[in-house]
ChimeraX commands (.cxc) that place a marker at each C-alpha (Angstrom):
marker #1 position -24.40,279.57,-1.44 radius 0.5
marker #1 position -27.39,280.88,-3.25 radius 0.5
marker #1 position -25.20,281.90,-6.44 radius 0.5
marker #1 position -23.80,278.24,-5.97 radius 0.5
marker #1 position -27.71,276.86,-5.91 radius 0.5
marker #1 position -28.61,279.11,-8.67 radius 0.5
marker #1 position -26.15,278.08,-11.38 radius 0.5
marker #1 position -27.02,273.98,-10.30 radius 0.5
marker #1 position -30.42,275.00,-10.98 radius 0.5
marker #1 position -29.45,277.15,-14.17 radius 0.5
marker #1 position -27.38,273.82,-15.21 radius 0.5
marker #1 position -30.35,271.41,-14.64 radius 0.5
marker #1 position -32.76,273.03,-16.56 radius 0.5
marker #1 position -30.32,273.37,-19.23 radius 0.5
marker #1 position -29.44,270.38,-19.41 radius 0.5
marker #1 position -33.39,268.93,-19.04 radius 0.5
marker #1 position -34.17,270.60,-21.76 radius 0.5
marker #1 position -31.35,269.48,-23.83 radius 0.5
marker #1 position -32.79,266.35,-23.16 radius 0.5
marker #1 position -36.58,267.18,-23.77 radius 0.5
marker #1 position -35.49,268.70,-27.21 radius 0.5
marker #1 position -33.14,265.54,-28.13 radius 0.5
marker #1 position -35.69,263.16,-27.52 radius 0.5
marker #1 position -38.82,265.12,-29.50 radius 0.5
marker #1 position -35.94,265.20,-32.51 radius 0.5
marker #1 position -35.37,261.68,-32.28 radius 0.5
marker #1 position -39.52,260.68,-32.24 radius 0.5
marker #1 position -41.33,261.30,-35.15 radius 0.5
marker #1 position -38.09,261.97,-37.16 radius 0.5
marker #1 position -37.87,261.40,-40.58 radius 0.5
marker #1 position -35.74,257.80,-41.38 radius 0.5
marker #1 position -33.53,258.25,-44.41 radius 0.5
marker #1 position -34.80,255.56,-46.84 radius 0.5
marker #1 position -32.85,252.79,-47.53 radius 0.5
marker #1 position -32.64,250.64,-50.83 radius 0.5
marker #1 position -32.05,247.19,-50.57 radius 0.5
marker #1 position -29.73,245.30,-52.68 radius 0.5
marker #1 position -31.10,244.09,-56.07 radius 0.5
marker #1 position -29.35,242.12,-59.00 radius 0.5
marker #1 position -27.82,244.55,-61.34 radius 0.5
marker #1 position -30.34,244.91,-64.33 radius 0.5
marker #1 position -29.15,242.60,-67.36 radius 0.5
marker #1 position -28.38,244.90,-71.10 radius 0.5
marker #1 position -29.08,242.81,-73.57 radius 0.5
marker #1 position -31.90,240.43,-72.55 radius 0.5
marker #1 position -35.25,241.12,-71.45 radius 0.5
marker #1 position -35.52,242.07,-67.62 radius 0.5
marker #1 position -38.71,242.60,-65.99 radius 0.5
marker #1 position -36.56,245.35,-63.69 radius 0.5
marker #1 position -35.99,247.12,-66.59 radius 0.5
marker #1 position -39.11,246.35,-68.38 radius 0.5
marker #1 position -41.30,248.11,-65.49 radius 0.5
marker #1 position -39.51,251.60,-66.67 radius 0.5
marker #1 position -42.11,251.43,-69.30 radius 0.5
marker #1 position -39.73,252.70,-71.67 radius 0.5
marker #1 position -38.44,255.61,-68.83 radius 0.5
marker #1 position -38.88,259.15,-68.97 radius 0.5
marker #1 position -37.18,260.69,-72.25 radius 0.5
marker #1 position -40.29,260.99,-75.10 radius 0.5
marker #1 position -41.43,257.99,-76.69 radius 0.5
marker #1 position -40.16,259.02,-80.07 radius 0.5
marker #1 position -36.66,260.10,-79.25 radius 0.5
marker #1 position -36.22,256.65,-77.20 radius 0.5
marker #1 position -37.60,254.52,-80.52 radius 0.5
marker #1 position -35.35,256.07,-82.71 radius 0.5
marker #1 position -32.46,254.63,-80.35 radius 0.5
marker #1 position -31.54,250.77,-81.20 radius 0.5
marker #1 position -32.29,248.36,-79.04 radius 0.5
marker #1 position -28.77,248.01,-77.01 radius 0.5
marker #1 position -29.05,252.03,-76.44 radius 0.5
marker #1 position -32.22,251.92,-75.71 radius 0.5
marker #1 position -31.67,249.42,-72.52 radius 0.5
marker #1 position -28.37,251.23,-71.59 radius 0.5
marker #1 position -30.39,254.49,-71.31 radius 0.5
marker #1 position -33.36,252.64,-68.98 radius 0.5
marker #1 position -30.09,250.85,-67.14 radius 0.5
marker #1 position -28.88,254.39,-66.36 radius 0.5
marker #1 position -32.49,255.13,-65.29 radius 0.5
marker #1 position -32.31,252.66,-62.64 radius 0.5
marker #1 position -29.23,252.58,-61.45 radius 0.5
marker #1 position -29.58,256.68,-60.98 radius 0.5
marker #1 position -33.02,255.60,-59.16 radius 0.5
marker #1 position -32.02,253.06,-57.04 radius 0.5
marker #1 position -28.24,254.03,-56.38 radius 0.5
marker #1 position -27.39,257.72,-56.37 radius 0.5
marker #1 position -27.11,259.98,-54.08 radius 0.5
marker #1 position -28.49,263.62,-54.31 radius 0.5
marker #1 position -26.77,266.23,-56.65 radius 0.5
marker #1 position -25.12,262.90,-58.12 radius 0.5
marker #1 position -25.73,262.27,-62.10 radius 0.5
marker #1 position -25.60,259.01,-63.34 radius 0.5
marker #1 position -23.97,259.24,-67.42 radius 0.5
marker #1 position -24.64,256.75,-70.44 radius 0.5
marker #1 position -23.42,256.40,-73.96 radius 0.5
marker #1 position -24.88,254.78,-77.02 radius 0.5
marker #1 position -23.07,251.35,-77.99 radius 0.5
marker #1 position -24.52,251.92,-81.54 radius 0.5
marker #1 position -24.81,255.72,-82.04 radius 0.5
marker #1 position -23.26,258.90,-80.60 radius 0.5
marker #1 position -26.58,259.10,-78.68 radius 0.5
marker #1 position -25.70,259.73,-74.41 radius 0.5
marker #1 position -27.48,260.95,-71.36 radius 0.5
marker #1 position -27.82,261.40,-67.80 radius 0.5
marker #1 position -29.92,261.15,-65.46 radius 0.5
marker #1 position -29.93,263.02,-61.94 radius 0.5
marker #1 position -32.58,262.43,-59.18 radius 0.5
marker #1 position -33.64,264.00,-56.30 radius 0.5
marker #1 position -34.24,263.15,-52.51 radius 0.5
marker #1 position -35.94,259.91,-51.54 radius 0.5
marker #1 position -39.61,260.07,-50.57 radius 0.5
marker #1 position -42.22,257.72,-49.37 radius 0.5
marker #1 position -46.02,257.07,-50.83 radius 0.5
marker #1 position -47.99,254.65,-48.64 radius 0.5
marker #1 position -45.11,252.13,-48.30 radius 0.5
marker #1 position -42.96,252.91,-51.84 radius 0.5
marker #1 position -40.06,254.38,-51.66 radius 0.5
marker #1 position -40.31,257.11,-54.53 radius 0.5
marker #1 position -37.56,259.35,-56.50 radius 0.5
marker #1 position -38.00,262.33,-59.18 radius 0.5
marker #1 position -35.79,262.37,-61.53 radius 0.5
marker #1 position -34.79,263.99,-64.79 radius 0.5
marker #1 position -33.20,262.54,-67.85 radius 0.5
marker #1 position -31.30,264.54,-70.17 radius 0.5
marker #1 position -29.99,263.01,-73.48 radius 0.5
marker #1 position -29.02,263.95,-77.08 radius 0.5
marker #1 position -30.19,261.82,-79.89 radius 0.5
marker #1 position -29.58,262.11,-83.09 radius 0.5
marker #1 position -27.89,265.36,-82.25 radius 0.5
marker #1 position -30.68,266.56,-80.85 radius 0.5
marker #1 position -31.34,267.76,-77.09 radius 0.5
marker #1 position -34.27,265.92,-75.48 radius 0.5
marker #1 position -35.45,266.06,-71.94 radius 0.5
marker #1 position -38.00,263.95,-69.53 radius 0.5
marker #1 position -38.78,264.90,-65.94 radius 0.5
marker #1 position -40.92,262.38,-64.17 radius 0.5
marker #1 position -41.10,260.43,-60.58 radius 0.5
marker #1 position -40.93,256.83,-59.76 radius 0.5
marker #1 position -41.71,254.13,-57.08 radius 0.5
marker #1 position -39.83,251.27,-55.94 radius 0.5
marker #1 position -41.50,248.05,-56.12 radius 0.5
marker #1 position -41.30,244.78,-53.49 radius 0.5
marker #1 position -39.27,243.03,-56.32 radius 0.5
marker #1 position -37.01,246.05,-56.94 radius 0.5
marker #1 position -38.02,247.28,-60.21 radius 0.5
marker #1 position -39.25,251.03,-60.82 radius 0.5
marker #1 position -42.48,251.97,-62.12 radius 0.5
marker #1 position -43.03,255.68,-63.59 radius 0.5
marker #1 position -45.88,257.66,-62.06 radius 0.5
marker #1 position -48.10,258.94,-64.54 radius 0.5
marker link #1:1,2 radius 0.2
marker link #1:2,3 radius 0.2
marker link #1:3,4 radius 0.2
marker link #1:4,5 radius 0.2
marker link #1:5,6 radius 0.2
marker link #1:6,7 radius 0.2
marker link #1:7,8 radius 0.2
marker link #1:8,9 radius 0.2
marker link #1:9,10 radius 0.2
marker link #1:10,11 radius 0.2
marker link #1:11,12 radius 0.2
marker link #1:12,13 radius 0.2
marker link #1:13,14 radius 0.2
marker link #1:14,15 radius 0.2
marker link #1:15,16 radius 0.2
marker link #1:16,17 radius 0.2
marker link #1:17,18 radius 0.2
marker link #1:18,19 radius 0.2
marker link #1:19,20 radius 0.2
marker link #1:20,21 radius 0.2
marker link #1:21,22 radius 0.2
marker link #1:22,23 radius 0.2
marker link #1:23,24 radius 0.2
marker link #1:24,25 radius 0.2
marker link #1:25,26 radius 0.2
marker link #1:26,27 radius 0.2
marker link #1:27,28 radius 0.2
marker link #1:28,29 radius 0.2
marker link #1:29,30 radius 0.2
marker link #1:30,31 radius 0.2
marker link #1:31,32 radius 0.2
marker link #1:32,33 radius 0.2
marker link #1:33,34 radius 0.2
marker link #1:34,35 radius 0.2
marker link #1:35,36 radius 0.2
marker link #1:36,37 radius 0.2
marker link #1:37,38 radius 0.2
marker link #1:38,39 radius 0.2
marker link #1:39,40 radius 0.2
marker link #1:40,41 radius 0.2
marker link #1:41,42 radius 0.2
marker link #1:42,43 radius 0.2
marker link #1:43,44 radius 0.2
marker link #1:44,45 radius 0.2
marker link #1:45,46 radius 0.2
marker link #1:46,47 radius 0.2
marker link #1:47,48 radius 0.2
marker link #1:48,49 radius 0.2
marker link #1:49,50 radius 0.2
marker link #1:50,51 radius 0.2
marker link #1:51,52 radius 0.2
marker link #1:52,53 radius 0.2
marker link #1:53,54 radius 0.2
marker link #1:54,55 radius 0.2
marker link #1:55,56 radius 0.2
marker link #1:56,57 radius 0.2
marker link #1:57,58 radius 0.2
marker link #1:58,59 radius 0.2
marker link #1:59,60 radius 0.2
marker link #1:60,61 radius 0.2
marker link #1:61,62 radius 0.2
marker link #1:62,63 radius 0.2
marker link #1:63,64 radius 0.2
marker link #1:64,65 radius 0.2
marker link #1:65,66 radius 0.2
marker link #1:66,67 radius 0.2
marker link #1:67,68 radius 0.2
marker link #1:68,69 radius 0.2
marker link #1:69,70 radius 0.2
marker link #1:70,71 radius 0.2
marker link #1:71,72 radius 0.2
marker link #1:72,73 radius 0.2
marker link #1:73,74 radius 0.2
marker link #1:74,75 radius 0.2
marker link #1:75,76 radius 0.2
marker link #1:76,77 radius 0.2
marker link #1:77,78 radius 0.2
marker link #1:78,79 radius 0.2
marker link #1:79,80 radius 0.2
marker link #1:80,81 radius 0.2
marker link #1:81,82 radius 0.2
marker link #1:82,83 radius 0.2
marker link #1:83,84 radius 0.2
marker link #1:84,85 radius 0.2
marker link #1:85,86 radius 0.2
marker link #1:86,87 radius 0.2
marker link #1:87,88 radius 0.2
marker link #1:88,89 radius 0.2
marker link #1:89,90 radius 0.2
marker link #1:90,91 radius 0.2
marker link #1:91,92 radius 0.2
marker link #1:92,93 radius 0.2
marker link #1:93,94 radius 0.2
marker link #1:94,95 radius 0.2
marker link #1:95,96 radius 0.2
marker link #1:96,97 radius 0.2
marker link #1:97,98 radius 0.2
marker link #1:98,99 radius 0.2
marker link #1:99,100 radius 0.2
marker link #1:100,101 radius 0.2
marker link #1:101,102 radius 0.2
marker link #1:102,103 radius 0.2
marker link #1:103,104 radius 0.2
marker link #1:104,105 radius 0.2
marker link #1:105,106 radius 0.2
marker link #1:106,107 radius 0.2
marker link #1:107,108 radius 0.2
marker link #1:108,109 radius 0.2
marker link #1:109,110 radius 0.2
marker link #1:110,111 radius 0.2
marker link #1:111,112 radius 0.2
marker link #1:112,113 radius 0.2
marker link #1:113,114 radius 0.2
marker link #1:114,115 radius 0.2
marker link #1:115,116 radius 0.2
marker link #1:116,117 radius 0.2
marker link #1:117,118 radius 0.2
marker link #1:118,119 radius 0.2
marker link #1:119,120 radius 0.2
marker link #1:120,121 radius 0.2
marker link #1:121,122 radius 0.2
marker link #1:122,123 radius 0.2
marker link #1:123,124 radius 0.2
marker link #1:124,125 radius 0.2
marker link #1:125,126 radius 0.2
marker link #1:126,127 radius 0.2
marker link #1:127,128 radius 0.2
marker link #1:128,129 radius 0.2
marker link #1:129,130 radius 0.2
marker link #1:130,131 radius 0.2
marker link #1:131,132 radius 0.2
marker link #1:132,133 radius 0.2
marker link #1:133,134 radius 0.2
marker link #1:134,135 radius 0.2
marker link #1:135,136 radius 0.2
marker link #1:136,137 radius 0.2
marker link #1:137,138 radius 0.2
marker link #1:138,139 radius 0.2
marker link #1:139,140 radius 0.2
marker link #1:140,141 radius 0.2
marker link #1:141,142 radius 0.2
marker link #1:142,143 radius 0.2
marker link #1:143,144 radius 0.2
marker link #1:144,145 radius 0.2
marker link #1:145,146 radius 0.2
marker link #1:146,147 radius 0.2
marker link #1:147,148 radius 0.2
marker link #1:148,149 radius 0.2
view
């Protein structure tokens, strides 16, 4: 009788603290950051979703030397990489004018006051030449992206 007591008791405090350890998980926890749906940024027109990239994250003179069409399909891959991808997850473009491409690969969601924020890092080569930015951005109420500096 007392071995039969003494595994009840050895079961109920097992499975109490089961419990006491599932519910300190579950307060406190860290929510996975969600991204809420946003028209697709326009190529070709001006967008202010775009537009808040500030030009992205590859240096200003590699990105001027890109036409205008490349230069929004690179800031399109910018976004969609921020607001889409998942972790370990590149997001590729390629020049409509030139031989110029990229990608861009971003890391785990993270939250500033109430932004949801990414880094990320752009690689690209234009005008056969390697170039590289490495930045972080926020998420905005309207959905656009702005860099921090």
């Amino acid at each position: 009788m007392a071995t039969l007591f003494s595994s009840f008791s050895k079961l109920t405090f097992a499975a109490g603290l089961l419990a006491a350890v599932a519910g300190c998980t579950s307060i406190g926890a860290v929510k996975p950051l969600s991204f809420g749906p946003v028209s697709a940024p326009k190529i070709g027109g001006s967008d202010a979703i775009l537009v808040s990239l500030n030009g992205g994250i590859l240096p200003k003179e590699a990105v001027n030397s890109l036409t205008k069409p490349d230069q929004l399909r690179a800031l399109a891959a910018e976004y969609q990489a921020l607001e889409k991808a998942p972790l370990g997850q590149t997001v590729a473009w390629k020049g409509q004018t030139s031989n110029a491409s990229g990608e861009i690969s971003v890391g785990t969601p993270y939250q500033v006051g109430r932004q949801n924020c990414r880094q990320y890092t752009h690689t690209a080569t234009i005008k056969g030449a390697p170039v590289k930015g490495q930045g972080a951005a926020c998420r905005n109420e309207d959905g656009s992206w702005t860099p921090l500096s």
